[in-house]
C-alpha positions as a printed NumPy array, in Angstrom:
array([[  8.338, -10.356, -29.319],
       [ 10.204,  -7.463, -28.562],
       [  9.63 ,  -3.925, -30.617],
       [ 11.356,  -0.795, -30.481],
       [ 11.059,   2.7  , -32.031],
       [ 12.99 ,   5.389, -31.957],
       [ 11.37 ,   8.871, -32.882],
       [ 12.865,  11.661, -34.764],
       [ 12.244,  15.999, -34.531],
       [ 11.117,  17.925, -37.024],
       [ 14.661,  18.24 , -38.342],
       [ 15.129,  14.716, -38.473],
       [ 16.918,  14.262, -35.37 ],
       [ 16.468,  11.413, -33.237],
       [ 15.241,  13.078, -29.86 ],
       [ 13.604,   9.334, -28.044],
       [ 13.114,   5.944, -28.508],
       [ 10.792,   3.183, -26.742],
       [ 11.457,  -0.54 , -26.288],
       [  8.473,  -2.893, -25.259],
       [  7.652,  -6.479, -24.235],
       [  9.767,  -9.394, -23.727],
       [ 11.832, -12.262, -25.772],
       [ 13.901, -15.469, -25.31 ],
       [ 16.305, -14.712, -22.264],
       [ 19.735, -14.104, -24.22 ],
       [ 17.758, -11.491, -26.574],
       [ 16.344,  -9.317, -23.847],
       [ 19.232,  -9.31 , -22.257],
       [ 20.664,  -8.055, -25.009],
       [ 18.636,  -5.635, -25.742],
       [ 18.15 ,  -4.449, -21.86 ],
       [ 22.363,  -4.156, -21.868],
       [ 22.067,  -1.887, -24.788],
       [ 19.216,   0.243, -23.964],
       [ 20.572,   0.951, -19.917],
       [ 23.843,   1.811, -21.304],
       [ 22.376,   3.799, -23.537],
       [ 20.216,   5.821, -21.004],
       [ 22.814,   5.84 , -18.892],
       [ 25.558,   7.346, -21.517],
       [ 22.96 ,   9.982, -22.009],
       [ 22.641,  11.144, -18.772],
       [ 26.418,  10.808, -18.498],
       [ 27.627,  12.483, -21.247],
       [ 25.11 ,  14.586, -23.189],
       [ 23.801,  17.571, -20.367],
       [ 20.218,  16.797, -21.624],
       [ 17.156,  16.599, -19.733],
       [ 15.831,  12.813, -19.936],
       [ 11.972,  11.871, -19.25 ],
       [ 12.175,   8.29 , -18.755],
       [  9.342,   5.871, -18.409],
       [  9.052,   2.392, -17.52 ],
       [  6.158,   2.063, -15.709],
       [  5.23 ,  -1.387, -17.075],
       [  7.666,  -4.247, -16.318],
       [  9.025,  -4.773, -20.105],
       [  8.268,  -1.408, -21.479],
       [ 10.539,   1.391, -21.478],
       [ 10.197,   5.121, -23.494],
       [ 13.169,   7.485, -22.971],
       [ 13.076,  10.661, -24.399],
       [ 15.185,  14.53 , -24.841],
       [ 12.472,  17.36 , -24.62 ],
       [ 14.764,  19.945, -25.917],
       [ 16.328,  17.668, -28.941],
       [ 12.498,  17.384, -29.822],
       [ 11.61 ,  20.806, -29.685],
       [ 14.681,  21.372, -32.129],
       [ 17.782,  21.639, -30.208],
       [ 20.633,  19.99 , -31.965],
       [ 22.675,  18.051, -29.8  ],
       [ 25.513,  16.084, -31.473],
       [ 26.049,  13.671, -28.534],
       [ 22.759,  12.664, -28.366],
       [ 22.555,  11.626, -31.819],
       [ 25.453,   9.82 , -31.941],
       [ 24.513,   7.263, -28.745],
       [ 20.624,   6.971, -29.806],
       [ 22.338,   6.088, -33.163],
       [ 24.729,   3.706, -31.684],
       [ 21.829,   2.419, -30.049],
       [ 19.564,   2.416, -32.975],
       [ 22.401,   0.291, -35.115],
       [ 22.854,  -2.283, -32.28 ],
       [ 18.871,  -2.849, -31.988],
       [ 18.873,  -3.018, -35.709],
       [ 21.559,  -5.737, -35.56 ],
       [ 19.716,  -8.066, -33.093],
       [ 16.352,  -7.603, -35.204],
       [ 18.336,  -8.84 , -37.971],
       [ 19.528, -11.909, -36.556],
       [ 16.528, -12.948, -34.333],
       [ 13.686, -11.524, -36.081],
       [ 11.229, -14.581, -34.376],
       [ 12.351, -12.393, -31.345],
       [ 12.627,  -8.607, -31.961],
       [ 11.314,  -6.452, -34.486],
       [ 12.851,  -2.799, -35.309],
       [  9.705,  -0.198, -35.947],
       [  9.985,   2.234, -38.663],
       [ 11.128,   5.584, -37.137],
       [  8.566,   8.299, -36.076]])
């Protein structure tokens, strides 16, 4: 089953998010579409410093140092929001396959 988190500042801002493990084919694809786009917007668009992870195959952690120190950064919010909503949207309608974690 796939899981993902995202993880929020002090001020409530989402500042990271991490997506583990595998599902049925269409599903990770899916959700490997939506979170490389979304990493890559972020890098594209936002001028924010990204610490990416994905040493394990199947696990991948992406987070903004200076959103999570407190740095408010519009752009960011709005794509790990985008991306938050779309992940929602597939837990919703294959929840055998992917499960949305309460934010941090």
């Amino acid at each position: 089953m796939i899981q993902a988190s995202f993880e929020r500042n002090a001020q409530g801002q989402l500042c990271g998010f991490w997506v583990e493990d595998h599902g049925v084919d269409y599903v990770c694809a899916a959700v490997s579409a939506l979170v490389i786009n979304a990493i890559n917007s972020l890098e594209a668009f936002t001028g924010e410093e990204l610490l990416c992870d994905a040493e394990e195959e199947g696990f991948i952690r992406c987070e903004m140092p200076k959103v999570r120190e407190g740095e408010r950064n519009h752009d960011v919010d709005l794509l790990l929001s985008s991306l938050e909503m779309g992940l929602a949207a597939i837990a919703e309608e294959y929840p055998q396959q992917m499960r949305l974690l309460e934010t941090e």
